[in-house]
C-alpha positions, 0 to 999 in steps of 0.5 A: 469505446473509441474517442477521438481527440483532435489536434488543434490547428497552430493557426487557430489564434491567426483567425481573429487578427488576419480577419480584423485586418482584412476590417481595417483595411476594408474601412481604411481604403473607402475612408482614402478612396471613398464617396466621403473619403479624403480624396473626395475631400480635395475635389469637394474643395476644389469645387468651393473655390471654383465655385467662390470664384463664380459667385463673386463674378455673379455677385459683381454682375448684380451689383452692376444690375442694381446700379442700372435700374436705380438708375431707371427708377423715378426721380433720378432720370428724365424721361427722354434719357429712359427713353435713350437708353431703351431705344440704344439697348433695344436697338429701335429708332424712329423714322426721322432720327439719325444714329451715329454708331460708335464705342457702345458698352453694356 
């Protein structure tokens, strides 16, 4: 009887290494270049600073907000400085007043 013997492949401890590899380098590439990579990374903080920036401005921008309308509440204006004031920043005057234009800041 016939029984046939085959000759095992001098690459057949290649097989193990070469796939890990081709792992590696799988994983290895998306952890630079991926959504949650390290380039990703950099853009994501980027993005913070800008971002800082922004809110800081807004927040300059409330406080400054904040200061108007204490300003409005009870007790601290007259009635006719309220009424100065709605009547510059909505730009409404009555039939006998008299406007005078000049250096007007927000």
């Amino acid at each position: 009887m016939w029984t046939r013997q085959r000759r095992r492949s001098p690459y057949r401890h290649l097989v193990l290494p070469v796939f890990t590899f081709c792992v590696l380098a799988y994983f290895g590439h998306h952890a630079l270049t991926g959504k949650y990579g390290l380039a990703s990374k950099r853009e994501y903080e980027r993005r913070i600073e800008v971002l800082k920036v922004e809110l800081a401005s807004l927040e300059e921008r409330r406080q400054q907000l904040d200061k108007r309308t204490a300003m409005l509440r009870d007790g601290s204006l007259e009635r006719d400085m309220i009424d100065e004031q709605a009547r510059r920043l909505l730009g409404v005057t009555r039939a006998n007043e008299i406007v005078i234009l000049h250096g007007f800041q927000n």
